[in-house]
C-alpha positions in Angstrom: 0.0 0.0 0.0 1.7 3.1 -1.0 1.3 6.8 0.8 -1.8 7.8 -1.3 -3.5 4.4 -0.9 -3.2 5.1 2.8 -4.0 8.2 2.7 -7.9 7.2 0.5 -8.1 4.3 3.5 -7.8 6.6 6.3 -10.2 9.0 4.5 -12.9 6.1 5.3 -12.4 5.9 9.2 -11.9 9.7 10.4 -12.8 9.6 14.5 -12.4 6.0 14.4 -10.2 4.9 17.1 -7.1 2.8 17.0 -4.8 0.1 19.1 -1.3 0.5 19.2 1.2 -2.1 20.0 5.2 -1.3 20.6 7.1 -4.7 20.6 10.4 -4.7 23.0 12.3 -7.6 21.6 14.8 -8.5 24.7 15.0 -9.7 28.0 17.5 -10.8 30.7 16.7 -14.8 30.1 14.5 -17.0 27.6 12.0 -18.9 29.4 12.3 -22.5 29.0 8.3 -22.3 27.2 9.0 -19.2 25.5 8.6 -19.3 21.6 8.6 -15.3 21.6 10.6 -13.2 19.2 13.0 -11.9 22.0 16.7 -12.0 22.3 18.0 -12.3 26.1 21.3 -10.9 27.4 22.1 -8.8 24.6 21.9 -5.0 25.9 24.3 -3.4 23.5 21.1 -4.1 21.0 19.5 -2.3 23.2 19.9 1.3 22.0 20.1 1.4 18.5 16.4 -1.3 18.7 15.0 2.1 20.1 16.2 4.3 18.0 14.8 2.9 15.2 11.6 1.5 17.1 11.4 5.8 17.5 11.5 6.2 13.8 9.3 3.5 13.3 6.4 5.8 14.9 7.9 8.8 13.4 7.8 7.0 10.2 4.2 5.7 10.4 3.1 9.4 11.6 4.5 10.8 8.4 3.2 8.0 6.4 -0.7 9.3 7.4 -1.3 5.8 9.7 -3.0 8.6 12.4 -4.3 10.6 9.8 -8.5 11.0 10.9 -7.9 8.3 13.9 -6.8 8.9 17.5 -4.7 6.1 19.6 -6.7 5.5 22.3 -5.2 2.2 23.9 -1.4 1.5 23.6 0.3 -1.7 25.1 4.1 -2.2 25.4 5.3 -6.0 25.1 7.8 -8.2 24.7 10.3 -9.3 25.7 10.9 -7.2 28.7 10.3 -3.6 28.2 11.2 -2.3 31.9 14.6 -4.4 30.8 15.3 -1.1 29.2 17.3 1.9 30.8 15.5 4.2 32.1 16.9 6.9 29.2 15.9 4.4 26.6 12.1 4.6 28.4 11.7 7.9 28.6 12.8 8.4 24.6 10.0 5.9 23.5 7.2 7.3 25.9 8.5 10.9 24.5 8.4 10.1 20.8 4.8 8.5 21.6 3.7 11.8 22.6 3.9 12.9 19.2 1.0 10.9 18.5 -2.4 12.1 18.7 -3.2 10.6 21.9 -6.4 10.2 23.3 -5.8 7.8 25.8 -8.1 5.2 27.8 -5.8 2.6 28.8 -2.1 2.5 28.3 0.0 -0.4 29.8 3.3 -1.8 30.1 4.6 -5.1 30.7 6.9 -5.4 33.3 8.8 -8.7 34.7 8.6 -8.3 38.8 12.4 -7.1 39.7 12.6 -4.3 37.1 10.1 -1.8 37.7 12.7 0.7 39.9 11.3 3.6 41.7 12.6 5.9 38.9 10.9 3.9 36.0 7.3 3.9 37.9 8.1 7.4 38.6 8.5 7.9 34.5 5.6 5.4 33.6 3.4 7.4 35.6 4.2 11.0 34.9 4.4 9.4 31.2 0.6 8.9 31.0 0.8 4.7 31.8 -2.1 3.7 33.8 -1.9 0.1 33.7 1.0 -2.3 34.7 1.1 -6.2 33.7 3.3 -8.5 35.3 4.5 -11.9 33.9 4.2 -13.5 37.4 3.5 -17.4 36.0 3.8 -18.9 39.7 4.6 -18.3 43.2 6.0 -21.9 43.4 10.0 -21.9 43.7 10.5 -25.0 42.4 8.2 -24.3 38.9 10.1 -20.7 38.7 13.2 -22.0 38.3 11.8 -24.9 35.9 10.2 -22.2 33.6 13.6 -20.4 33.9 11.9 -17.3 35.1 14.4 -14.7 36.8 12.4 -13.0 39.7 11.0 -15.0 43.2 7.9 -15.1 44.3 8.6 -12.3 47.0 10.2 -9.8 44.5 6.4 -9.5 43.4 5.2 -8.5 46.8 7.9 -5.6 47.1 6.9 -5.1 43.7 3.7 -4.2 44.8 4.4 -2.7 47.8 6.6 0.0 45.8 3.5 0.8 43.9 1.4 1.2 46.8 4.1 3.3 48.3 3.8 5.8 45.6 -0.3 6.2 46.4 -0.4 5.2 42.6 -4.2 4.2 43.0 -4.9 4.5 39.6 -2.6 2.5 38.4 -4.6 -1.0 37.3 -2.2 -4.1 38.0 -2.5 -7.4 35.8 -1.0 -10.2 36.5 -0.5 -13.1 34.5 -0.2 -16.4 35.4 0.2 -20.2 33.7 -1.6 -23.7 34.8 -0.2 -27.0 32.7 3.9 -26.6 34.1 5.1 -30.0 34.4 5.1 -30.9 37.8 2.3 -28.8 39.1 -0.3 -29.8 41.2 -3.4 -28.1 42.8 -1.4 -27.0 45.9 0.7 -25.1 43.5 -2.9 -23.5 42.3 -3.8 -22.8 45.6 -0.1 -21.0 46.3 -1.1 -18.7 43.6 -4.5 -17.8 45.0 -3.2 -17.2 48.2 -1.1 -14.6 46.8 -3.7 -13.5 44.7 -6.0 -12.6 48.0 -3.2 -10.7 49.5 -2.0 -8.8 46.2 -5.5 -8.3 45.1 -4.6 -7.0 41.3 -7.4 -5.5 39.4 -7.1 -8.3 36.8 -5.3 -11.9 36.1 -4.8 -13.6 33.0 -4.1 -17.5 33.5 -3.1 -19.0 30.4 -2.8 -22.5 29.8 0.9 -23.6 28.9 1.3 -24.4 25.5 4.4 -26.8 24.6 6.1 -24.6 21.4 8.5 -26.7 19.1 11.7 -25.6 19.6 11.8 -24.3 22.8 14.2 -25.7 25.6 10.8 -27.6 27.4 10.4 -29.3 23.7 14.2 -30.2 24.3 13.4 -31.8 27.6 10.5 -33.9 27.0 11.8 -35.1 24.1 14.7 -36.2 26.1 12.9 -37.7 28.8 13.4 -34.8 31.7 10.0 -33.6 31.7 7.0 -34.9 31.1 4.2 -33.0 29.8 0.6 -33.2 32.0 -2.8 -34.9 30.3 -5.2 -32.8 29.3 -7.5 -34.4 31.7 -4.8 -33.2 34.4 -4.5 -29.7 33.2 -8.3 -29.1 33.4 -8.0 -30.3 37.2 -5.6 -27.4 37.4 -7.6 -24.6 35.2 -11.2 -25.9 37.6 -8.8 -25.1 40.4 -8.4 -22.1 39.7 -11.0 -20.1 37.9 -13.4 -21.8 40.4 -10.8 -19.9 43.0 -10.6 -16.5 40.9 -14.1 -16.7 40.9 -14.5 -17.0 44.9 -12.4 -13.9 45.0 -14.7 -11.9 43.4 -13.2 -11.8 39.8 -15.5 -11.7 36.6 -14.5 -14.3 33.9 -15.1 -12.4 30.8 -12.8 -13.7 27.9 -11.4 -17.9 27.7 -8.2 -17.0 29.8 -8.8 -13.5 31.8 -10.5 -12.4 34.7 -10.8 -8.4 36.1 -12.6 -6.8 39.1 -15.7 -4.7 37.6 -14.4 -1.9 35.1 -10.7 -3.4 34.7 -11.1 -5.9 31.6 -8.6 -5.0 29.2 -9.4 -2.5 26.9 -6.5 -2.8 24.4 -6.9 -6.8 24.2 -10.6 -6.3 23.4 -9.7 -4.7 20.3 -8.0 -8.4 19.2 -10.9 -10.1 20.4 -13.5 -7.7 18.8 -11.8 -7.3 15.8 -11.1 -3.3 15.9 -8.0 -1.6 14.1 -4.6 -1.7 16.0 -1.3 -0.6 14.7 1.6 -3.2 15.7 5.2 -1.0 15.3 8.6 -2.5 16.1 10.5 -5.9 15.0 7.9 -8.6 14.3 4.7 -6.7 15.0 1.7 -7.5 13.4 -0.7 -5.0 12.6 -4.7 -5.4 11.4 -6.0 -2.2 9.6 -8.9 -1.4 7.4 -9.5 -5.9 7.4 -5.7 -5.9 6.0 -3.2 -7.4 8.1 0.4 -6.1 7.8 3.5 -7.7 9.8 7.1 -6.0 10.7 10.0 -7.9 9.4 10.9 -10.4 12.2 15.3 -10.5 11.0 16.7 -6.9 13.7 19.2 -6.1 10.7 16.2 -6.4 7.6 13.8 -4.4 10.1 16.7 -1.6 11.2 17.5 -1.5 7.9 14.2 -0.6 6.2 13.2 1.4 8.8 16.3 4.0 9.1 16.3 4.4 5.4 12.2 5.3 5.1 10.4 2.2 4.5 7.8 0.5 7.2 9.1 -2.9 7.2 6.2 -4.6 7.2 4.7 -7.0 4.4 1.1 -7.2 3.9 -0.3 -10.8 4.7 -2.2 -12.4 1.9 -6.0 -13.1 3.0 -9.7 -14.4 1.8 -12.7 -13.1 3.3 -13.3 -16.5 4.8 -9.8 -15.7 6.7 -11.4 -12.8 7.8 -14.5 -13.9 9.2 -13.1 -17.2 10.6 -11.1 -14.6 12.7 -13.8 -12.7 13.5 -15.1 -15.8 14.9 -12.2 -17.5 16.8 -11.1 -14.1 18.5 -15.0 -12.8 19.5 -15.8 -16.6 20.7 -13.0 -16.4 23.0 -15.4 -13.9 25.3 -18.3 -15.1 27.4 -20.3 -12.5 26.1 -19.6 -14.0 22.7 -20.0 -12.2 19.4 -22.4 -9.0 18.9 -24.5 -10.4 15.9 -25.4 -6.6 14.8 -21.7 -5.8 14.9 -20.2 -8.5 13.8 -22.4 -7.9 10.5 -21.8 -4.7 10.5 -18.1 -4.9 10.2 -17.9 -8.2 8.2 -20.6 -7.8 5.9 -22.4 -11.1 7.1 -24.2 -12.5 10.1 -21.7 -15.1 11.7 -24.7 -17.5 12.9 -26.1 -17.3 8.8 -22.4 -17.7 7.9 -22.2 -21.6 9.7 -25.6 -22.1 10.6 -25.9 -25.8 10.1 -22.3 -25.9 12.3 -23.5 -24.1 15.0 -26.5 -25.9 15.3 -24.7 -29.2 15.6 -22.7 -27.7 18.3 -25.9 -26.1 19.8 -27.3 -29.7 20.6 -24.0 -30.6 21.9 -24.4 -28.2 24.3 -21.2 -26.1 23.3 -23.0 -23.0 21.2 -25.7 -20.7 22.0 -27.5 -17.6 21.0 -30.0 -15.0 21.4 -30.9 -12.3 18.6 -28.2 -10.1 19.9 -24.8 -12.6 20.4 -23.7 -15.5 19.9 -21.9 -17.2 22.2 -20.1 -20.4 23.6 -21.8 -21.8 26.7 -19.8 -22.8 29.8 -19.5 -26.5 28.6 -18.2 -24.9 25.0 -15.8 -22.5 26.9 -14.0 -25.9 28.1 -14.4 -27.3 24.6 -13.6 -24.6 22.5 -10.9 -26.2 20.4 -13.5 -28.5 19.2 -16.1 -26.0 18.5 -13.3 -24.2 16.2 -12.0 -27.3 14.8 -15.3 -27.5 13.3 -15.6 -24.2 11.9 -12.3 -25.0 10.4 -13.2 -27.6 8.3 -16.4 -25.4 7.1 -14.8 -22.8 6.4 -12.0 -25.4 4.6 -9.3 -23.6 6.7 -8.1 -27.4 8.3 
């Protein structure tokens, strides 16, 4: 798509708003799950990756990305960003500024044992109101066999720095994973214990996924770790969303739980299919039902960027692509899929799209709907690979 083209497209959503993703490619050790595009232990990356993450939003200002739209949820990943010096934060949250901002919800991952006083102090003034930590577990044992860098009490002082500070606006995630080899309920309770005392506005417990390649695909293959049955894991995931739930925490996507008024606005654009604008080495990017991606190679991506061009190529997509994305991601909440929007934005109601599949998963008990949504029912939530496997195969995507 060239300046003009952009420039037409734009034309089409003025006052729409729009997600923005930085991607922070390096952190102080790979995880022994982690299939990531990160680089660990490499700081003197560190500063030129910024620099030309910098131009990167210069460049997509100039190129008319913002023109009619305002970024109104921002999210910096990785990787580690708070791995970064505190110079190197304050020049990305600077050049962001350039942006016309109108901001609802701006977080930061952080890895507990590198937020410092200064950098909170920075995130804060900065316009960051929301701070996610990769916490995983509060087990010792499962810390070190995930390869994770911080203990389960450098999340408490962690905490207790941002309390300090009165920063009562601040929202706190936490993330955490259920399916590490080797855990057991106890383990899940651990975690809710901590979770009672900490009382974050929101958690995120993902189910771990075994990624080829990875140093935990290296270890089961050879016989030091032994991956749990599924029937195990959902022991574990019962555990605890039942326990998130007796804590007061609304369930309202597959994996992620908030107190009222903290679900996460910037991951509800993924799941609801809005715009967002992915900048920085590997970042994907979904605009106008196009989806674009950075080059993933740090030399290609510095490259193209310092000498004027975004870096990105544009992924090659049917409209069943589409609307079988439109599917998976809006499925993935319990409120399910807004049948007026969903046709509004795709061109096509998604129950007349697979009616004779949803029916069949209707009288499994899986699927459900009203007029209004469409929606996976507590059973289907469970099952919901087999609900999509289905749609797969209709939409001949298997």
């Amino acid at each position: 798509m060239n300046k003009e083209e952009k420039r037409r497209q734009n034309k089409k959503v003025a006052g729409k708003s729009l997600g923005l993703y930085l991607h922070i490619p390096f952190c102080e050790e790979r995880c022994s799950y982690c299939d990531f595009l990160t680089f660990p232990k490499v700081p003197f990356l560190h500063q030129g990756y910024v620099d030309t993450l910098c131009r990167d939003i210069v460049l997509s200002r100039e190129e008319g990305i913002f023109e009619g739209r305002t970024v109104d949820t921002i999210y910096i990943g990785g990787g580690t960003p708070t791995i970064l010096t505190l110079p190197q934060l304050d020049q990305i949250l600077t050049t962001l500024h350039s942006l016309p901002l109108d901001i609802r919800e701006w977080t930061v991952e952080v890895n507990p044992g590198t937020l410092s006083d200064e950098k909170l102090g920075l995130f804060i003034q900065g316009g960051v109101n929301r701070i996610s930590f990769g916490v995983q577990t509060m087990d010792p044992g499962l810390l070190a066999f995930c390869k994770r860098t911080h203990r389960s009490e450098t999340v408490y002082r962690d905490m207790d720095r941002i309390r300090s500070r009165g920063a009562g606006d601040l929202a706190i995630n936490m993330d955490f994973i259920y399916g590490i080899p080797g855990q057991e309920t106890s383990h899940i309770d651990r975690d809710l214990a901590a979770i009672r005392v900490l009382d974050p506005d929101h958690i995120s417990w993902y189910s771990l996924i075994l990624e080829e390649k990875t140093l935990l695909d290296f270890w089961i293959r050879q016989g030091r770790a032994k991956p749990l049955s599924p029937d195990r894991e959902l022991i574990l995931m019962e555990r605890a969303f039942r326990g998130l739930e007796d804590l007061g925490y609304d369930r309202y996507e597959v994996s992620n739980f908030a107190r009222t008024g903290k679900v996460s606005l910037h991951n509800l654009k993924y799941w609801t299919g809005q715009d967002y604008l992915g900048l920085g080495l590997g970042a994907s990017s979904y605009l106008n039902h196009r989806r674009f991606k950075k080059a993933r190679g740090i030399g290609t991506y510095s490259k193209e960027i310092n000498q004027g061009r975004p870096a990105w190529t544009e992924e090659v997509r049917t409209e069943d692509d589409d609307l079988f994305e439109g599917l998976m991601m809006g499925l993935r909440k319990l409120a399910g899929i807004d049948r007026a929007a969903f046709r509004e934005r795709m061109g096509v109601d998604p129950l007349v799209r697979s009616r004779a599949i949803f029916e069949k998963e209707k009288a499994l008990g899986l699927v459900d709907w009203t007029e209004e949504t469409l929606f996976l029912t507590p059973k289907g939530l469970d099952l919901q690979n087999e609900v999509l496997m289905d749609l797969m195969e209709d939409f001949h995507l298997s």
